[in-house]
PALUMVO-522283 format. One record per atom (N, C-alpha, C, O): atom name; x, y, z; residue in three letters; residue number from 1. Coordinates in steps of 0.2 Angstrom, whole numbers, plus 5000, padded with zeros to 4 digits. Last residue first. Layout:
# PALUMVO-522283
- CA | X | Y | Z | ALA | NUM
...
END
This chain:
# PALUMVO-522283
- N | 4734 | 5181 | 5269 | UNK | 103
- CA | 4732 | 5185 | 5271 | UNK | 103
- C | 4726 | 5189 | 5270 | UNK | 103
- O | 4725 | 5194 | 5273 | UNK | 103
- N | 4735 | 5167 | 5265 | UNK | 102
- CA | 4734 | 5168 | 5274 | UNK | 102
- C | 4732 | 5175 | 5274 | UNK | 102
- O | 4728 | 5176 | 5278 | UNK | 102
- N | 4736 | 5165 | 5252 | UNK | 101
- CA | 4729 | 5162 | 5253 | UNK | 101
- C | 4730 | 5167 | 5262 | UNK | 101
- O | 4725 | 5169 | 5265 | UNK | 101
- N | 4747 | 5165 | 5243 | UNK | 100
- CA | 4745 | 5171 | 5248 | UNK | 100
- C | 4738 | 5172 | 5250 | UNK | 100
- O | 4734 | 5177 | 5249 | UNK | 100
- N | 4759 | 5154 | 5240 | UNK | 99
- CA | 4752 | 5155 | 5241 | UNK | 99
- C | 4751 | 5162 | 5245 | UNK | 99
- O | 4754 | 5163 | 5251 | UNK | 99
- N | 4773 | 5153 | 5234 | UNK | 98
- CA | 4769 | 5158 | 5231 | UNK | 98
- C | 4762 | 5159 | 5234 | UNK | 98
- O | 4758 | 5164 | 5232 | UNK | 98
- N | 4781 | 5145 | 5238 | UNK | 97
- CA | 4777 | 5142 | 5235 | UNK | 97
- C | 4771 | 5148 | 5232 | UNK | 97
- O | 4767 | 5147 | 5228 | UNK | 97
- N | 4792 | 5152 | 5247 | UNK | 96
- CA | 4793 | 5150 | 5240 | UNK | 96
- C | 4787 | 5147 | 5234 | UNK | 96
- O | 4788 | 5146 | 5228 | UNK | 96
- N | 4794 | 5161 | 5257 | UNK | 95
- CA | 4787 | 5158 | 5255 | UNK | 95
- C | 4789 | 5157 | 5249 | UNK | 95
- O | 4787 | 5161 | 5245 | UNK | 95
- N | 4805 | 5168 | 5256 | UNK | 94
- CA | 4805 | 5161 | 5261 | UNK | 94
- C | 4800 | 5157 | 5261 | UNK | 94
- O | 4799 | 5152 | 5264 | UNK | 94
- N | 4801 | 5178 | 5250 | UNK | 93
- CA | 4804 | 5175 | 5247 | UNK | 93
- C | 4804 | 5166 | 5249 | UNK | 93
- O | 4804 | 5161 | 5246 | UNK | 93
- N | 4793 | 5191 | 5249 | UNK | 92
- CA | 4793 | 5186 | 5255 | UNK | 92
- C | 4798 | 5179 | 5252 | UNK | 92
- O | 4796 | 5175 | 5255 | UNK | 92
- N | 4793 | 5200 | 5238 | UNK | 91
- CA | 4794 | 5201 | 5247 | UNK | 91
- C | 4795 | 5198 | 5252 | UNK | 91
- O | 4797 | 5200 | 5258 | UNK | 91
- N | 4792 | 5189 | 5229 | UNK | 90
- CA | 4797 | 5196 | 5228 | UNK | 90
- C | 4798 | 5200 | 5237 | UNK | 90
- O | 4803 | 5202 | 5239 | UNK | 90
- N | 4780 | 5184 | 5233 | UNK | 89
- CA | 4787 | 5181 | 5230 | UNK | 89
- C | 4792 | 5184 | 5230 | UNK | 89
- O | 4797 | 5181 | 5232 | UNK | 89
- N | 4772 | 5194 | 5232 | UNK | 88
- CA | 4772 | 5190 | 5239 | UNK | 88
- C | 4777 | 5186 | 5237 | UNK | 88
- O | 4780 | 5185 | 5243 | UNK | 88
- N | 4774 | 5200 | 5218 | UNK | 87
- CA | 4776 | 5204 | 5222 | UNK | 87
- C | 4775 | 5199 | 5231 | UNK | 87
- O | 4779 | 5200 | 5236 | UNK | 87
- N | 4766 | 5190 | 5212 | UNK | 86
- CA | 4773 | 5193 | 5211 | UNK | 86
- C | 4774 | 5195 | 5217 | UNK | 86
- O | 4777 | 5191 | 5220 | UNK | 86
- N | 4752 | 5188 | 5217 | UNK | 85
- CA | 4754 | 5182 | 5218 | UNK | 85
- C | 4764 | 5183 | 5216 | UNK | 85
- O | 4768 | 5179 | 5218 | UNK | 85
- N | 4747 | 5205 | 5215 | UNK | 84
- CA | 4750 | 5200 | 5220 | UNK | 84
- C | 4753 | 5194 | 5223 | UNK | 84
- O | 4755 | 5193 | 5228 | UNK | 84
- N | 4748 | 5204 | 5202 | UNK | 83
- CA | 4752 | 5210 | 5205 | UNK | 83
- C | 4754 | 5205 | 5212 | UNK | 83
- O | 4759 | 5202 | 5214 | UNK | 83
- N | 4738 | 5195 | 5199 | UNK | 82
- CA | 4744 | 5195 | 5193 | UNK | 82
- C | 4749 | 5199 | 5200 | UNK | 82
- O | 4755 | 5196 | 5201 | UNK | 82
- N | 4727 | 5197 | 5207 | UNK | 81
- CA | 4730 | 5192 | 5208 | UNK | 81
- C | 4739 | 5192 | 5204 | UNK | 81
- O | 4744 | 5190 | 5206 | UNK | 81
- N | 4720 | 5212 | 5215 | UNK | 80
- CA | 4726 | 5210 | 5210 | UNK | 80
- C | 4730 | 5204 | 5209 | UNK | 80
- O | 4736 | 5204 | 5211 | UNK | 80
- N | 4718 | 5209 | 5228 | UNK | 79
- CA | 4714 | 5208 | 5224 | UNK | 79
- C | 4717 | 5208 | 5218 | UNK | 79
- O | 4717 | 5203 | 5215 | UNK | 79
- N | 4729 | 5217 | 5233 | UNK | 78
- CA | 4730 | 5211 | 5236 | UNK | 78
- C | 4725 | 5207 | 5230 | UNK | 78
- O | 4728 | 5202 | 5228 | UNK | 78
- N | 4724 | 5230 | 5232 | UNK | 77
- CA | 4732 | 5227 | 5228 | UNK | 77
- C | 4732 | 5221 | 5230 | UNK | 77
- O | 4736 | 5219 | 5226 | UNK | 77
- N | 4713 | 5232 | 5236 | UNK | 76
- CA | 4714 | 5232 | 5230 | UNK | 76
- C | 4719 | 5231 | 5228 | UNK | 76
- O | 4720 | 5230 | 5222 | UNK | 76
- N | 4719 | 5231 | 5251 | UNK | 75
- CA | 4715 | 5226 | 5249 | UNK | 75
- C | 4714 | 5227 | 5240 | UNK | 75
- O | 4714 | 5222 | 5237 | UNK | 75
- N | 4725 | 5241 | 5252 | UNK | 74
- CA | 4729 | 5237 | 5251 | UNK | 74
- C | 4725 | 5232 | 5249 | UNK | 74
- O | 4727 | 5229 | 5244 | UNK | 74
- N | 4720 | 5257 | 5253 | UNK | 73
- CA | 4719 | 5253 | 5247 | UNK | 73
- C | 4723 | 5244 | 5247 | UNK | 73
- O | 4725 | 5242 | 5242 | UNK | 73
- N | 4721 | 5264 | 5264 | UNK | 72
- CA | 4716 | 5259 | 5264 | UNK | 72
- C | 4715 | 5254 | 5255 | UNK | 72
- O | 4711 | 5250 | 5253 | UNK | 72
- N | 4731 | 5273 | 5263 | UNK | 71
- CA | 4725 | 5278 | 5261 | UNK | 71
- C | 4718 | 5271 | 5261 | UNK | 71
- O | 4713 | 5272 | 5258 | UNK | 71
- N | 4743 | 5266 | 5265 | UNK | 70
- CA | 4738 | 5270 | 5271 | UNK | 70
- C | 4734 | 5273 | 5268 | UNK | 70
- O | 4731 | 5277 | 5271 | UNK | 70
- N | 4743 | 5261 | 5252 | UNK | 69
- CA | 4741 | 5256 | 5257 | UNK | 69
- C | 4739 | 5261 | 5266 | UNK | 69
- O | 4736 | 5259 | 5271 | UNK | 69
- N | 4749 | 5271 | 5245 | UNK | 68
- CA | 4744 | 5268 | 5244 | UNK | 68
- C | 4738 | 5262 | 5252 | UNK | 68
- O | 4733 | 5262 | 5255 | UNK | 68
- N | 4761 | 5274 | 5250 | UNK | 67
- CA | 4754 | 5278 | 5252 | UNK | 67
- C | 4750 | 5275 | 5252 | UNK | 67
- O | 4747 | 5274 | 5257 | UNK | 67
- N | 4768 | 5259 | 5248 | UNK | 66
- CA | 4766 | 5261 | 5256 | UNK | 66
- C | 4759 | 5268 | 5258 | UNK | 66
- O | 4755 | 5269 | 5263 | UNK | 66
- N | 4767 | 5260 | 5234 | UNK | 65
- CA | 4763 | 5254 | 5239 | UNK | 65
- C | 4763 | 5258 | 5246 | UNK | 65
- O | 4758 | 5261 | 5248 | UNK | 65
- N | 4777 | 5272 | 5234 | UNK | 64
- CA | 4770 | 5274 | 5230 | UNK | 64
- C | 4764 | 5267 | 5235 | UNK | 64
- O | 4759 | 5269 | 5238 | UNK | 64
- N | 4788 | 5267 | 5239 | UNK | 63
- CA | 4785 | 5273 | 5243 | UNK | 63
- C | 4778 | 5273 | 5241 | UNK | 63
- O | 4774 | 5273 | 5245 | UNK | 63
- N | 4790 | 5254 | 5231 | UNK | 62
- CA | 4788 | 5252 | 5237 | UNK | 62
- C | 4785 | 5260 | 5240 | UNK | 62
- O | 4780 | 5259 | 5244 | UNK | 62
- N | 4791 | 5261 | 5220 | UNK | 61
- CA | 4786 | 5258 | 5217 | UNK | 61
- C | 4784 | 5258 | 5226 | UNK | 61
- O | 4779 | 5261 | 5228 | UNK | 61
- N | 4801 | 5270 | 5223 | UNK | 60
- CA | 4796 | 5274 | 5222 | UNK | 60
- C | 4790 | 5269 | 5221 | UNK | 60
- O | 4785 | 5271 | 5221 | UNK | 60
- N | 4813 | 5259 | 5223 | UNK | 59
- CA | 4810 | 5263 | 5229 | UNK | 59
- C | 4805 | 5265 | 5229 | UNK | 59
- O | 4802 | 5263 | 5234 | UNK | 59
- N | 4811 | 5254 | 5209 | UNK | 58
- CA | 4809 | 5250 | 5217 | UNK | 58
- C | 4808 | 5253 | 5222 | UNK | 58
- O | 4803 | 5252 | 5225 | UNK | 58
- N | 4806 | 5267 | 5200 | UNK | 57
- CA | 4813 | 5263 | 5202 | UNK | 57
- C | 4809 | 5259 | 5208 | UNK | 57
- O | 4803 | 5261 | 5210 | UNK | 57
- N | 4799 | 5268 | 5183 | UNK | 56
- CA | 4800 | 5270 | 5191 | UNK | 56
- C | 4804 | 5262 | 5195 | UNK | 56
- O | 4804 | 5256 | 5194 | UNK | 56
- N | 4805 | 5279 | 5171 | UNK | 55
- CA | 4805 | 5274 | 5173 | UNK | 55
- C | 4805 | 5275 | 5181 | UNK | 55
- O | 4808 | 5279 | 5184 | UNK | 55
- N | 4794 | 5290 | 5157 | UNK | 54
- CA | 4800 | 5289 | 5164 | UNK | 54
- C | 4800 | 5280 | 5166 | UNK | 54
- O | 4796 | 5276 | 5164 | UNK | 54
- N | 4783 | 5287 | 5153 | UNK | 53
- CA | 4788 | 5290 | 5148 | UNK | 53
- C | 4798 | 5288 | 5153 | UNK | 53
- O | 4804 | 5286 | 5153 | UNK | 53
- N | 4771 | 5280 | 5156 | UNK | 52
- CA | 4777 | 5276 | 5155 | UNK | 52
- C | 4784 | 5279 | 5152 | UNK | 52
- O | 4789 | 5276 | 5150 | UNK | 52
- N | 4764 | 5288 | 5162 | UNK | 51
- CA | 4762 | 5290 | 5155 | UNK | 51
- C | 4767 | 5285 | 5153 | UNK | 51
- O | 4768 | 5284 | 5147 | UNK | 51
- N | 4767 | 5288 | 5175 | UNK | 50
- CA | 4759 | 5285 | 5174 | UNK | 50
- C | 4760 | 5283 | 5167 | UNK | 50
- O | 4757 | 5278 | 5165 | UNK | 50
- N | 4780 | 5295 | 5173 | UNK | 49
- CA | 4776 | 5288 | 5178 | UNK | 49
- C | 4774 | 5285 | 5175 | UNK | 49
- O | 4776 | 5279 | 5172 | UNK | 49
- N | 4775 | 5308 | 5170 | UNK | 48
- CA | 4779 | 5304 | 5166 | UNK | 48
- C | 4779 | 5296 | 5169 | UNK | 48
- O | 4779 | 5292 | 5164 | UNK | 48
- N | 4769 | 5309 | 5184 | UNK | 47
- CA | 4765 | 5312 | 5177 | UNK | 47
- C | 4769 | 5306 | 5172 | UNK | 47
- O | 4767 | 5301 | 5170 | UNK | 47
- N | 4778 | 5310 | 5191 | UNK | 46
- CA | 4773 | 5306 | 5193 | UNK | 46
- C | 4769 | 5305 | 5186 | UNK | 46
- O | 4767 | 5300 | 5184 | UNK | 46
- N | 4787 | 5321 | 5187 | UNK | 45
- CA | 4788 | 5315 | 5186 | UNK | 45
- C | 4786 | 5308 | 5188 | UNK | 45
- O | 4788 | 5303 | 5188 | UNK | 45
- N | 4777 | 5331 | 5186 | UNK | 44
- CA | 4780 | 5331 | 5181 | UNK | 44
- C | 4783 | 5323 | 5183 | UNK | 44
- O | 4782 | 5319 | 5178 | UNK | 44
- N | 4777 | 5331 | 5203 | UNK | 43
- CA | 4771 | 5332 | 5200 | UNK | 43
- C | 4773 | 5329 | 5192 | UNK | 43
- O | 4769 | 5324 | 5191 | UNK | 43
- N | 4793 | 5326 | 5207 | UNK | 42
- CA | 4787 | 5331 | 5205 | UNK | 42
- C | 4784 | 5328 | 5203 | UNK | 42
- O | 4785 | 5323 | 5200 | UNK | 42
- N | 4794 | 5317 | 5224 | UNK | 41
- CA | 4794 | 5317 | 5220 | UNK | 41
- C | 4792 | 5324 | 5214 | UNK | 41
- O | 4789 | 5329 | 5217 | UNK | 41
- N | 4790 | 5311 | 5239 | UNK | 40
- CA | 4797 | 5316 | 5236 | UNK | 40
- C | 4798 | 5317 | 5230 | UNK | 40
- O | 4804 | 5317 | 5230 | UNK | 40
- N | 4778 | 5304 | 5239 | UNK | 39
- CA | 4784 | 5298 | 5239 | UNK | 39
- C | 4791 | 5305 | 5238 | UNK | 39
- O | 4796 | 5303 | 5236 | UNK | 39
- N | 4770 | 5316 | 5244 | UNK | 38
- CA | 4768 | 5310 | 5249 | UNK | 38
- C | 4777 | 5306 | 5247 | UNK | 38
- O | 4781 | 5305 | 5251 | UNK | 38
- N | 4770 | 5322 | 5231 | UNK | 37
- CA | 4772 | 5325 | 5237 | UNK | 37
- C | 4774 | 5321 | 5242 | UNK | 37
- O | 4780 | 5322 | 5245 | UNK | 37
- N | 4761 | 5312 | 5222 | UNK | 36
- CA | 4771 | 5315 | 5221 | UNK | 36
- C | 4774 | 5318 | 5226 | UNK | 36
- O | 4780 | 5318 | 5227 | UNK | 36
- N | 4752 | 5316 | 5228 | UNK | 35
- CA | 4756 | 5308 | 5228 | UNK | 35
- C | 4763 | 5310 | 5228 | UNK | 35
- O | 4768 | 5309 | 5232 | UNK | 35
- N | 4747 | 5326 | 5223 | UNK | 34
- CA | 4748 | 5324 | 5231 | UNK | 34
- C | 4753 | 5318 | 5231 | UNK | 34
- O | 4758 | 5317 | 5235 | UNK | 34
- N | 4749 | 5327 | 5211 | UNK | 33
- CA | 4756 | 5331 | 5214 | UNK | 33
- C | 4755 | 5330 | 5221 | UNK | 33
- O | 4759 | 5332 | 5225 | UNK | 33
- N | 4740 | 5319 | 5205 | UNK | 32
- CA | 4745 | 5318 | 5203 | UNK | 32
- C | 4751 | 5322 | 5211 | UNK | 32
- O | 4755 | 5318 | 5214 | UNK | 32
- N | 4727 | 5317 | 5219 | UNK | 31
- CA | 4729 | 5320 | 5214 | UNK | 31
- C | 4739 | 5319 | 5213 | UNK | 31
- O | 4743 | 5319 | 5217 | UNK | 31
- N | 4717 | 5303 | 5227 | UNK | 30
- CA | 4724 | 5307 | 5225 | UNK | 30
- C | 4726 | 5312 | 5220 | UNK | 30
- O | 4728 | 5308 | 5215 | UNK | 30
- N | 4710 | 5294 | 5231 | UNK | 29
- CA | 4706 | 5303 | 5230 | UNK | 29
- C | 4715 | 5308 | 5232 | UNK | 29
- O | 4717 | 5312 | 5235 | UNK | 29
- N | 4712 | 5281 | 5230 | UNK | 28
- CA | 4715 | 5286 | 5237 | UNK | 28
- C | 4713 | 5291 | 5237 | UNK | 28
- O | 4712 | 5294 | 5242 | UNK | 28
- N | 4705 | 5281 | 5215 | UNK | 27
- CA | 4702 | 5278 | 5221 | UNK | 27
- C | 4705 | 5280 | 5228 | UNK | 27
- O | 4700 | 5281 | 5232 | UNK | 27
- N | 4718 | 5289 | 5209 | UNK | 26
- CA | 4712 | 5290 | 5210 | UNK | 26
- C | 4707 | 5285 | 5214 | UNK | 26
- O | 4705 | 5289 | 5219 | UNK | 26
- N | 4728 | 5276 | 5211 | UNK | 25
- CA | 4728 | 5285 | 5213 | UNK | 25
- C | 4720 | 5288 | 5214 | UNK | 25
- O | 4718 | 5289 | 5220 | UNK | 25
- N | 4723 | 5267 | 5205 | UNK | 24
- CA | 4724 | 5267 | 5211 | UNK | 24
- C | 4722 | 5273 | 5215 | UNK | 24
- O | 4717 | 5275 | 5219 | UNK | 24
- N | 4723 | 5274 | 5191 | UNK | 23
- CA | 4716 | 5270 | 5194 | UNK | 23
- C | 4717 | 5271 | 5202 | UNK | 23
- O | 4712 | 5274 | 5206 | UNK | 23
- N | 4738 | 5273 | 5188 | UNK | 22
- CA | 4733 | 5279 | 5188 | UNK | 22
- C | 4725 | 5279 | 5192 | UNK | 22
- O | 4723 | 5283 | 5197 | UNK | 22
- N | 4740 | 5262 | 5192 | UNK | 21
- CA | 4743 | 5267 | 5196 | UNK | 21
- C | 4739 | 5273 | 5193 | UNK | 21
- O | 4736 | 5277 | 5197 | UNK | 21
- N | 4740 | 5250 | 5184 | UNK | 20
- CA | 4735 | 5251 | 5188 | UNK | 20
- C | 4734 | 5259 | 5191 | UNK | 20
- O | 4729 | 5262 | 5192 | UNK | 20
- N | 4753 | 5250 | 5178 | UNK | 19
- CA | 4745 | 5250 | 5172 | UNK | 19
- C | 4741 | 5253 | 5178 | UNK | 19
- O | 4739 | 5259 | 5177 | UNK | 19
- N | 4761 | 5250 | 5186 | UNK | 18
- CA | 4760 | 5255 | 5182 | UNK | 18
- C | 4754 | 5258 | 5181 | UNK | 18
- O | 4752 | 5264 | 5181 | UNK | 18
- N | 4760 | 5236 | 5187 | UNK | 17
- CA | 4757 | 5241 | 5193 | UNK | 17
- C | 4758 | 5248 | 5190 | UNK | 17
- O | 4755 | 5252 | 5193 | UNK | 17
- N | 4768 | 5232 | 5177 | UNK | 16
- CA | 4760 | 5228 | 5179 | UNK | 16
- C | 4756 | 5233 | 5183 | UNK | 16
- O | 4750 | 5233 | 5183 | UNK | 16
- N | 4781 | 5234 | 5177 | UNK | 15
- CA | 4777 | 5238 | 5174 | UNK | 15
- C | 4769 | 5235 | 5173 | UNK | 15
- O | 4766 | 5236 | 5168 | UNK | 15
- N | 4782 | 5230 | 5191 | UNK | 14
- CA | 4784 | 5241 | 5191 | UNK | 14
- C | 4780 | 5240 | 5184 | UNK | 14
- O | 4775 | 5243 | 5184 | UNK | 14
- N | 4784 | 5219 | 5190 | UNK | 13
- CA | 4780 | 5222 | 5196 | UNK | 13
- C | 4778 | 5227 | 5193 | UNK | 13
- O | 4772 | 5228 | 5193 | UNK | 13
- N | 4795 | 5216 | 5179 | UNK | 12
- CA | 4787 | 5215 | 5177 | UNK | 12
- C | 4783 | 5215 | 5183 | UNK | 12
- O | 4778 | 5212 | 5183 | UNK | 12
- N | 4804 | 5220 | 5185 | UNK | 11
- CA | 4802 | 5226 | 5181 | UNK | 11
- C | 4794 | 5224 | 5179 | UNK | 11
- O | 4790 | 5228 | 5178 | UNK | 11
- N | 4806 | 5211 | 5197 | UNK | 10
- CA | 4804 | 5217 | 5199 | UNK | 10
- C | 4803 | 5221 | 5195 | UNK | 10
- O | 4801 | 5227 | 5198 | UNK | 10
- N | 4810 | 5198 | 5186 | UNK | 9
- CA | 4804 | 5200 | 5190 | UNK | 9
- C | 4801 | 5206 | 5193 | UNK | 9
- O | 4795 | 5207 | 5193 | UNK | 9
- N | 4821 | 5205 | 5183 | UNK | 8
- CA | 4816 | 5204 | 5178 | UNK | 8
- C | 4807 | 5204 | 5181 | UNK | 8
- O | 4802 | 5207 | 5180 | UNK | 8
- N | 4828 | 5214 | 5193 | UNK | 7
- CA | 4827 | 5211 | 5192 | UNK | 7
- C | 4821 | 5210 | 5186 | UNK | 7
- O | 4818 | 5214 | 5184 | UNK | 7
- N | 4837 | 5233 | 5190 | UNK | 6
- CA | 4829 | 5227 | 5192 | UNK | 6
- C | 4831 | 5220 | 5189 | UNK | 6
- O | 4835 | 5220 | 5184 | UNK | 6
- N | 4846 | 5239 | 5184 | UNK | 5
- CA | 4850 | 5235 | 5190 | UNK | 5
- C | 4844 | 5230 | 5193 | UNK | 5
- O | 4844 | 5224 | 5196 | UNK | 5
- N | 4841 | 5249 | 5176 | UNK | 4
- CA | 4844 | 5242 | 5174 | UNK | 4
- C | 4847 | 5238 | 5178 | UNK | 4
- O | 4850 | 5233 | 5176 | UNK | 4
- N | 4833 | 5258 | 5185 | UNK | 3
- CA | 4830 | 5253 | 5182 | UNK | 3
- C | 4833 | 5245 | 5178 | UNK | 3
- O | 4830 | 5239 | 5177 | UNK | 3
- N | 4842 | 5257 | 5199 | UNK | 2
- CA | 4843 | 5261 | 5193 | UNK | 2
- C | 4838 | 5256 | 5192 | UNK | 2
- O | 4837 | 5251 | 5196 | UNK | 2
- N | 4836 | 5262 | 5216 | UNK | 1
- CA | 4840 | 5257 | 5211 | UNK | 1
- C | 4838 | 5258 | 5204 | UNK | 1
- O | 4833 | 5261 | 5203 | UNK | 1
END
């Protein structure tokens, strides 16, 4: 999905987890171009990513959560109260109240 087609809320996910995505990456013991391999991407456009030069799309934000989250990082996304109390509203919607105290 194009970047102007996000929600306001889904831009301020992408550009909140941005900030973190270099860090992340590194704690998976990831280098740019493994990631960019893992979501289909180049190296140069994971690059431009991190650097804010490019814009990343919902798919890429979700492909990028899903490595992340096999390489055992989900609990550092979860610990993210800003990233997470968003994005459990954005995923879960029927949870209207925002609490993500269950998981």
């Amino acid at each position: 999905m194009p970047e102007f087609q996000l929600s306001p809320q889904r831009r301020y996910i992408i550009e909140h987890f941005i900030k973190q995505l270099p860090l992340l990456r590194k704690k998976a013991g990831l280098r740019q171009y493994e990631l960019a391999d893992c979501i289909g991407k180049s190296r140069q456009k994971l690059s431009d990513i991190e650097r804010g030069i490019a814009p990343m799309g919902w798919d890429t934000f979700l492909a990028i959560l899903f490595v992340l989250e096999s390489y055992g990082l989900i609990d550092e996304i979860r610990n993210d109260s800003t990233l997470a109390r968003v994005l459990e509203k954005e995923l879960h919607p029927q949870n209207q109240n925002g609490d993500i105290s269950h998981h």
